[in-house]
DSSP file (Angstrom, degrees, kcal/mol; ACC not computed):
  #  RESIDUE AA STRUCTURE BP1 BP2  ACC     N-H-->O    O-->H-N    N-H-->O    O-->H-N    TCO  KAPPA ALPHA  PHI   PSI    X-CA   Y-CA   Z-CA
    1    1 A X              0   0    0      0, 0.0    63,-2.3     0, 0.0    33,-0.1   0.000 360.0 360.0 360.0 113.6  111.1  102.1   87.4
    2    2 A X  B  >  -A   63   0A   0     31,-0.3     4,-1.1    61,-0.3     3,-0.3  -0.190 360.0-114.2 -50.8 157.2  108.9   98.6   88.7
    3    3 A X  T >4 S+     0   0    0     59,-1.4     2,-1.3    57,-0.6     3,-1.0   0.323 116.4  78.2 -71.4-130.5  107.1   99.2   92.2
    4    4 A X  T 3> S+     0   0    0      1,-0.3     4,-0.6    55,-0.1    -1,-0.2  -0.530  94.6  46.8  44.4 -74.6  109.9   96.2   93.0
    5    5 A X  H 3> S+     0   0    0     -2,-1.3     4,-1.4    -3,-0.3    -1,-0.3   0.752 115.9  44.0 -44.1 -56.6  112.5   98.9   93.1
    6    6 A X  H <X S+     0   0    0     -4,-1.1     4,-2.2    -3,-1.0    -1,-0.2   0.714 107.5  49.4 -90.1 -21.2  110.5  101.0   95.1
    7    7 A X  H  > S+     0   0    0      2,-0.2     4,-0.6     3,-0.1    -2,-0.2   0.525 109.3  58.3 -92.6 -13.2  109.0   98.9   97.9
    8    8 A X  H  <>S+     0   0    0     -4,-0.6     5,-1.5     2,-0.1     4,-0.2   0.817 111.0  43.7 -80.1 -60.7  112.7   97.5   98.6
    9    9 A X  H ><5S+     0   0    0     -4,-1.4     3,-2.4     1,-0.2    -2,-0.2   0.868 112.0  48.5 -32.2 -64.7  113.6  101.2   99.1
   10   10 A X  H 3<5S+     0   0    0     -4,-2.2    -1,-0.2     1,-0.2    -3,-0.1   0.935 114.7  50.3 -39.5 -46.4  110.5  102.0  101.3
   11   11 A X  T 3<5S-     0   0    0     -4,-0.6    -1,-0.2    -5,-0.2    -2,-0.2   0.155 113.1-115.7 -91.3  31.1  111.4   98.5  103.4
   12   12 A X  T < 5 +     0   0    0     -3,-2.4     2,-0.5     1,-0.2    -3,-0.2   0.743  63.8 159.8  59.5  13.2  115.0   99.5  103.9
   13   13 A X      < -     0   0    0     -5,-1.5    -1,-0.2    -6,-0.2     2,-0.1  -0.641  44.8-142.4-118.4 160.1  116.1   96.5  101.9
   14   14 A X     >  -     0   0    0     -2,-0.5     4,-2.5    -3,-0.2     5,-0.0  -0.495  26.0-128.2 -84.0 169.7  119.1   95.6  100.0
   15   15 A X  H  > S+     0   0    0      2,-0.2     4,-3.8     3,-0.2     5,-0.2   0.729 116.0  52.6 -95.6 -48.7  118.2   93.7   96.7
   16   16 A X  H  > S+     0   0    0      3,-0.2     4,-2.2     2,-0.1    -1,-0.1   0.885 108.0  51.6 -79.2  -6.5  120.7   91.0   97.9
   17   17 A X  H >> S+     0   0    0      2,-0.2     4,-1.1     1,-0.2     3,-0.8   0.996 111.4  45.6 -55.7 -61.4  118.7   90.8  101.5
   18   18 A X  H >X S+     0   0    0     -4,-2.5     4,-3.0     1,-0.3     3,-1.3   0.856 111.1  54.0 -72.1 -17.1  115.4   90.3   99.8
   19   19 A X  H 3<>S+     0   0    0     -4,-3.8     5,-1.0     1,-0.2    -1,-0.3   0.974 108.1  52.1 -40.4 -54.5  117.1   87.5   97.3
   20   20 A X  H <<5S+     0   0    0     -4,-2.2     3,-0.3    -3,-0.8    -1,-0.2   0.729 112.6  41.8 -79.9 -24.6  118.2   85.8  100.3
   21   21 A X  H <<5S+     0   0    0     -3,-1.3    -1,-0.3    -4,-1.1    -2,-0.2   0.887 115.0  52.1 -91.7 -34.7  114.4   85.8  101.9
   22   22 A X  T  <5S-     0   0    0     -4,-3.0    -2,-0.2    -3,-0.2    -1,-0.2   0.266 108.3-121.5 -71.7  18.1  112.8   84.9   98.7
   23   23 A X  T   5S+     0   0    0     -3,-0.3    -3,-0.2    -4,-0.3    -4,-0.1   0.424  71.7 139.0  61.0   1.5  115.2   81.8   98.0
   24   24 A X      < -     0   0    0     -5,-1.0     2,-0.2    -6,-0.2    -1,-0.1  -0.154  60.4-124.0 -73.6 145.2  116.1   84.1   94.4
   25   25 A X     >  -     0   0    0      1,-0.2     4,-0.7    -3,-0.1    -1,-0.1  -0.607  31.9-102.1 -86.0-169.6  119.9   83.9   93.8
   26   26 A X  T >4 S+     0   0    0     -2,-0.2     3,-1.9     2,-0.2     4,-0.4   0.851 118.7  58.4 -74.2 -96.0  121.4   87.9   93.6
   27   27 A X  T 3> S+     0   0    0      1,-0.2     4,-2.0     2,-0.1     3,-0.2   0.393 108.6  42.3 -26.9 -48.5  121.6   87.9   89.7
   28   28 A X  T 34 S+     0   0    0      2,-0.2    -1,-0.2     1,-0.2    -2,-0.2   0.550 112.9  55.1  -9.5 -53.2  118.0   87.1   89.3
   29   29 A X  T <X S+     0   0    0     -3,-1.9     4,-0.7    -4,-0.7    -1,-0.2   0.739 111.7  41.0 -76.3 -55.5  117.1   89.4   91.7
   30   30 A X  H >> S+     0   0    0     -4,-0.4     4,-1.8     1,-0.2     3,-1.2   0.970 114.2  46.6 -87.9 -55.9  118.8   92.0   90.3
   31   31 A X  H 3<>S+     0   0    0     -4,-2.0     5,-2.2     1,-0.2     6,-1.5   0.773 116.1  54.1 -39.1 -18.3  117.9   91.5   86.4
   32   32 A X  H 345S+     0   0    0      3,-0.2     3,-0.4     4,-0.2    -1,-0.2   0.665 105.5  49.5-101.3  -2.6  114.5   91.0   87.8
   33   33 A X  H <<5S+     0   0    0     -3,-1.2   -31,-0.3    -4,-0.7   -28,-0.3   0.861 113.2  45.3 -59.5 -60.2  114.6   94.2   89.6
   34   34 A X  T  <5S-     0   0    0     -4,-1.8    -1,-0.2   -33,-0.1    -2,-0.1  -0.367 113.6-119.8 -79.4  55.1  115.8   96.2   86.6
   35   35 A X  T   5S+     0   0    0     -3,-0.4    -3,-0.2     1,-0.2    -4,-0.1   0.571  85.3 117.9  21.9  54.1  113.3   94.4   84.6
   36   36 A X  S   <S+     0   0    0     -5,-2.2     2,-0.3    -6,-0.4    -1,-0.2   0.478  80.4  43.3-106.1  -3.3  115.7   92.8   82.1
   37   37 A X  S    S-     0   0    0     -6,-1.5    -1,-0.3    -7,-0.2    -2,-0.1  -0.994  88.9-128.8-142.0 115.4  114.4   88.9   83.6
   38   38 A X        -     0   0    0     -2,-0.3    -2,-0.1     1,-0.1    -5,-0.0  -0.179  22.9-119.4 -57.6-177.3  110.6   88.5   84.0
   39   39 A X      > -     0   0    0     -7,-0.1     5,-2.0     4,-0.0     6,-0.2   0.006  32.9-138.7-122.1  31.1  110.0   87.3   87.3
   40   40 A X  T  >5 -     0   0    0      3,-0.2     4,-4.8     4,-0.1     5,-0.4   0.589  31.7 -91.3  25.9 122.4  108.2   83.9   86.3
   41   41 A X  H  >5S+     0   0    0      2,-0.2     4,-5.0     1,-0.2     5,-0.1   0.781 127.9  39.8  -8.9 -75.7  104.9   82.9   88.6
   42   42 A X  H  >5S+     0   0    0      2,-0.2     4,-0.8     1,-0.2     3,-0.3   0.976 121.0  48.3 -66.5 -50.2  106.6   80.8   91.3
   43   43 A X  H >>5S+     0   0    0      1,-0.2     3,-4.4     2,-0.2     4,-1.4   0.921 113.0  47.3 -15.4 -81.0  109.7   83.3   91.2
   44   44 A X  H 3X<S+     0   0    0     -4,-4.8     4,-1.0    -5,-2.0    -1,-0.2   0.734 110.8  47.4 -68.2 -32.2  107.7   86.1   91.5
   45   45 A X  H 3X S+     0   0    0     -4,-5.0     4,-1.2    -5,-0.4    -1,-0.3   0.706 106.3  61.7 -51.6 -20.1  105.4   84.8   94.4
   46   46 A X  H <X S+     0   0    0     -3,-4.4     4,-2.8    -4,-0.8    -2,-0.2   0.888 108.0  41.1 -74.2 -51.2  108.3   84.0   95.9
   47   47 A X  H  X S+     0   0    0     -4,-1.4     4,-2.5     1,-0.2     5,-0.4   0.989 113.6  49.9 -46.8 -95.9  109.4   87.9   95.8
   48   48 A X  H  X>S+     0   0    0     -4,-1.0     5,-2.0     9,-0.2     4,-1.6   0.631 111.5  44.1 -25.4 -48.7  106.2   89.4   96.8
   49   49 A X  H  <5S+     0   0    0     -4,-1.2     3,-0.5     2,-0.2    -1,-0.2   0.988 110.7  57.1 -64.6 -54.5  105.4   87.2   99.9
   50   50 A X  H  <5S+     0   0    0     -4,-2.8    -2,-0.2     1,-0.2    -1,-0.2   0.869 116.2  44.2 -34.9 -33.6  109.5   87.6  101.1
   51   51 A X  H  <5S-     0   0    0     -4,-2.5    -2,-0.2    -5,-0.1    -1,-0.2   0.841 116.1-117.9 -86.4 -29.9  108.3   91.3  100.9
   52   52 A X  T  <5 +     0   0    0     -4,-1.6    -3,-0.2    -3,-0.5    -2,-0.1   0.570  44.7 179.1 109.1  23.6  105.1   91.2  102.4
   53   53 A X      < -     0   0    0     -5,-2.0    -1,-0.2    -6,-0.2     4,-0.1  -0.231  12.6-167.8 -57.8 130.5  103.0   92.3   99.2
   54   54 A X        +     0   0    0      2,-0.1    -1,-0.1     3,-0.0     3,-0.1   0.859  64.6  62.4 -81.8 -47.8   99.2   92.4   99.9
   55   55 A X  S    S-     0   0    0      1,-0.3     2,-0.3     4,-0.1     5,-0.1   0.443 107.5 -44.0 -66.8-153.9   98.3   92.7   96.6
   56   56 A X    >   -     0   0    0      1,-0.1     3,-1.1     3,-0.1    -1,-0.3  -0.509  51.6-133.1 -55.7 125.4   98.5   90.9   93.3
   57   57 A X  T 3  S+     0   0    0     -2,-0.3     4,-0.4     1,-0.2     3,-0.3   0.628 104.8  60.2 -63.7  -1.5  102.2   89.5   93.0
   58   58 A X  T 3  S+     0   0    0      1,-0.2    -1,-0.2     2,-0.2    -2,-0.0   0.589  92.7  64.4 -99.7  -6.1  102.3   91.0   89.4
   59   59 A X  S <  S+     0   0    0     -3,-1.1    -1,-0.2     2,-0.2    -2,-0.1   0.152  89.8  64.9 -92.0  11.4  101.7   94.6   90.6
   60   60 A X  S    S+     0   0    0     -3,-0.3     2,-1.9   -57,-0.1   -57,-0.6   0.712 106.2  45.5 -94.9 -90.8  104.9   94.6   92.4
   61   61 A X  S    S+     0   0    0     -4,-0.4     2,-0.3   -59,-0.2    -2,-0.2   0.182  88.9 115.5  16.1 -16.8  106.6   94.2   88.7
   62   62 A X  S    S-     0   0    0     -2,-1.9   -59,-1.4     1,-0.1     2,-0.1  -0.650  78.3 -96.4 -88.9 129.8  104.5   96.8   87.1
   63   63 A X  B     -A    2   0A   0     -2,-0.3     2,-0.4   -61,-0.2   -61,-0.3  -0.350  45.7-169.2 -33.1 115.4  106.1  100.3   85.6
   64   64 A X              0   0    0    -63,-2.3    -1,-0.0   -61,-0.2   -58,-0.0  -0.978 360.0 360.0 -88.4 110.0  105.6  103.0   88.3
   65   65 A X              0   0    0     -2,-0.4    -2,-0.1     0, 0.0    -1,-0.0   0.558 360.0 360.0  -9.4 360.0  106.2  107.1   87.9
């Protein structure tokens, strides 16, 4: 599972919500959620800020337990 997956969960959010805060369309979102679509730089900053990510935006993306 990506931390992605798991920080939507923690923040009560739907997959198409946080597309909708990160400008992402929903397919995207979700193919980059199940890790089938990398989530490319600007993309993936895009995610991480909509989410409120402190860290590195590539450690939201990263395999988790």
């Amino acid at each position: 599972m990506l931390r992605i997956k798991r920080v939507l969960r923690e923040k009560g959010l739907s997959q198409s919500k946080a597309a909708r805060l990160a400008d992402v369309n929903d397919t995207s979102m979700s193919r980059i959620v199940r890790g089938v679509e990398p989530p490319f730089p600007r993309r993936g900053k895009r995610i991480a800020d909509a989410l409120g990510w402190e860290g590195d935006w590539r450690e939201l993306f990263e395999e988790v337990g």
